[in-house]
N, C-alpha and C positions, 0 to 999 in steps of 0.2 A: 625188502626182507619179508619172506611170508610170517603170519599172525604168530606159527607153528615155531619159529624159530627167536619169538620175543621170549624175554623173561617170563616166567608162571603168572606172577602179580599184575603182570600188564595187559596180558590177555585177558580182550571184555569177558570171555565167559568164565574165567577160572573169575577174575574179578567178580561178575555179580555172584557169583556161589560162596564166595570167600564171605565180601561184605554189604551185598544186598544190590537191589538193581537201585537205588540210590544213590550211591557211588559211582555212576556209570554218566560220561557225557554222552550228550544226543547223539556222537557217531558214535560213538561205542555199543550203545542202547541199538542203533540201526544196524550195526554194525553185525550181528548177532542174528536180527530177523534174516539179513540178505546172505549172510554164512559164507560165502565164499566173494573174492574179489573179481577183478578181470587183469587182462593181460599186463604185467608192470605194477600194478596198483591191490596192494591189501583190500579185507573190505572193508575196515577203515577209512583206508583214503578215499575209497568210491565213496562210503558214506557221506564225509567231509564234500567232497564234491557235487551229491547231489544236495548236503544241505543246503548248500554254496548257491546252487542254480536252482532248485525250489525258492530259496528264500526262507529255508529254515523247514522245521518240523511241521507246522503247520501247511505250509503251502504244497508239501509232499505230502502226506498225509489226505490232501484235500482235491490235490489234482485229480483232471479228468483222465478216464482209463489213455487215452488218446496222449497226452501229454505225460503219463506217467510210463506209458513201454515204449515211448520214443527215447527214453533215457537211456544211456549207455547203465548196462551192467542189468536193466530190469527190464520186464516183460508181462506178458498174460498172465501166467503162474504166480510172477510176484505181487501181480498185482491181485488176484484171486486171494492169496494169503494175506494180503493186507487188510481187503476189505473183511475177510474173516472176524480175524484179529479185532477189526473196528466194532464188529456187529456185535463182540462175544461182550468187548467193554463196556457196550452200551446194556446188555443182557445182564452182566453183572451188575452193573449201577441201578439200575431199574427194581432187581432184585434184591439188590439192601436198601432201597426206599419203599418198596410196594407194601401194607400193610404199617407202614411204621407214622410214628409222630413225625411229621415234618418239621417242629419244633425243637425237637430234642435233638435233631442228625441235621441240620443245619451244612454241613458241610458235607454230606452225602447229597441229599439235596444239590445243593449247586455244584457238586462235581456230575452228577447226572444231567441238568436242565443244559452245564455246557458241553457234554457230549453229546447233548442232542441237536444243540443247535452253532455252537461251535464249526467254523468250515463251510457255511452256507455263503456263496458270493453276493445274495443279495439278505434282507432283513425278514426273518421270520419271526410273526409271536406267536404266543403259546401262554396256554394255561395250563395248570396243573391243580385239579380239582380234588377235594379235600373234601372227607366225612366230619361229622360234630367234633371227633377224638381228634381230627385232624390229621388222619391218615388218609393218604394216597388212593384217591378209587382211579383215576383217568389222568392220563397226559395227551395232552391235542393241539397240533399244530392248526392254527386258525385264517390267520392271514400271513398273506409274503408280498412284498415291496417295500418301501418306505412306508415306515412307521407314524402313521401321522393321523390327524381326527377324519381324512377322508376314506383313508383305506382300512381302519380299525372300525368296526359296526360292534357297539353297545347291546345294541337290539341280539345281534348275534352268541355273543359273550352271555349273556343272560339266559338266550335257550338253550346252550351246551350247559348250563349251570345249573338248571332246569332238570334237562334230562337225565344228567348224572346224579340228583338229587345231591347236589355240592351243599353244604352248610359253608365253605370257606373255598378260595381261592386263591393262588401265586402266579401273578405273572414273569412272563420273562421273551427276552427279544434281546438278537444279538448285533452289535455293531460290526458289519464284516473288515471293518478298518483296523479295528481290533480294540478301539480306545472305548472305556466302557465307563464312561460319562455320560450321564443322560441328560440328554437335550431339551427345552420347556415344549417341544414335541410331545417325548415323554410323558414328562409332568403331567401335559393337561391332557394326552388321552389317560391316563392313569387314574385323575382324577375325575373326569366323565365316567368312564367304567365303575368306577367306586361308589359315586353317585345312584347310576343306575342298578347296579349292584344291590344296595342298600335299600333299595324298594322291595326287594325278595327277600331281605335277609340273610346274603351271604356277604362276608365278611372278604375284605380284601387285605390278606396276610402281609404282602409284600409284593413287589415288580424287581425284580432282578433283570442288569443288563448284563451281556454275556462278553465280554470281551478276552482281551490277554489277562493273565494271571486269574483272580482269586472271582473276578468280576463286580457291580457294586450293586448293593440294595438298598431299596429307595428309603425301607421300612429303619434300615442300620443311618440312614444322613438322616432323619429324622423328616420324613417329603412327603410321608404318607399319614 
């Protein structure tokens, strides 16, 4: 049965206009960007199907152009609107932290650090450097591979801290496994960095690991 001929309430777009895009399951939410289905199938149920075979929102979301218009039901185009879409959220997140206390939006903040790095198949870190007020001057991806004391340079971290005249620092690095437990990896480049760090006089706010859901900070377990 097409979308067209369900109940008002059940249809995802009268739905999120009724009671918010909140109320919307991931197909439904997908269901709406892809707007129309294919032959047999609502776009619901393609939705449902490609969460099925990505492996959920994130693995769609993340796939390469290659594996994302091999799908049935999607293509170039959709894939062009996706990445839009992705670039705009990141532009908007960027934009209610830029200027601001990093202290006080705390969860602006980390809905931004895992848009940024959320969906990388290997481990990126990054800093997000901080004036005296502790607002946002730079965010910089630094290193990518495994997160560990050989591929994380101190030395490095200190001259981007340098040059942006940082008073303070967050870091952050995401688990692409998605579990966002930090590892005594972690720990002790977190606490090398901190070290060196503290010879300049820049403060080390927090390390943030990126995972599924809310993600963890080191500064909230008490690590730092």
């Amino acid at each position: 049965m097409p979308i067209t001929d369900w109940p008002e309430d059940e249809r995802p777009r009268e739905k999120l206009l009724k009671h918010g895009a909140n109320a919307l399951t991931q197909a439904e939410l997908l269901a709406i960007f892809l707007r129309t289905g294919v032959a047999g199938k609502s776009a619901v149920d393609l939705a449902r199907d490609l969460l099925a075979e990505f492996g959920g929102l994130v693995g769609l979301l993340s796939a390469s152009k290659f594996d994302f218009c091999r799908a049935k039901g999607l293509g170039e185009a959709k894939y062009a609107q996706l990445q839009a879409t992705l670039e705009m959220s990141k532009r908007y997140l960027n934009e209610e932290i830029a200027g601001r206390d990093v202290l006080t939006s705390p969860e602006a903040t980390r809905n931004y650090l895992k848009s940024r790095l959320w969906g990388y198949p290997h481990e990126v870190f990054a800093c997000l450097f901080l004036d005296n007020r502790h607002r946002v001057i730079e965010y910089r991806e630094l290193f990518r591979g495994t997160i560990d004391g050989a591929s994380v340079h101190p030395r490095e971290v200190v001259r981007e801290a340098m040059r942006t005249n940082a008073a303070a620092v967050i870091f952050a690095h995401n688990h692409p496994s998605g579990i966002a437990e930090p590892s005594q990896a972690d720990l002790r480049i977190t606490q090398r960095l901190r070290e060196a760090l503290d010879l300049v006089d820049v403060r080390v706010l927090d390390h943030i690991v990126v995972g599924e859901g809310t993600g963890t900070s080191l500064a909230e377990r008490g690590l730092l």
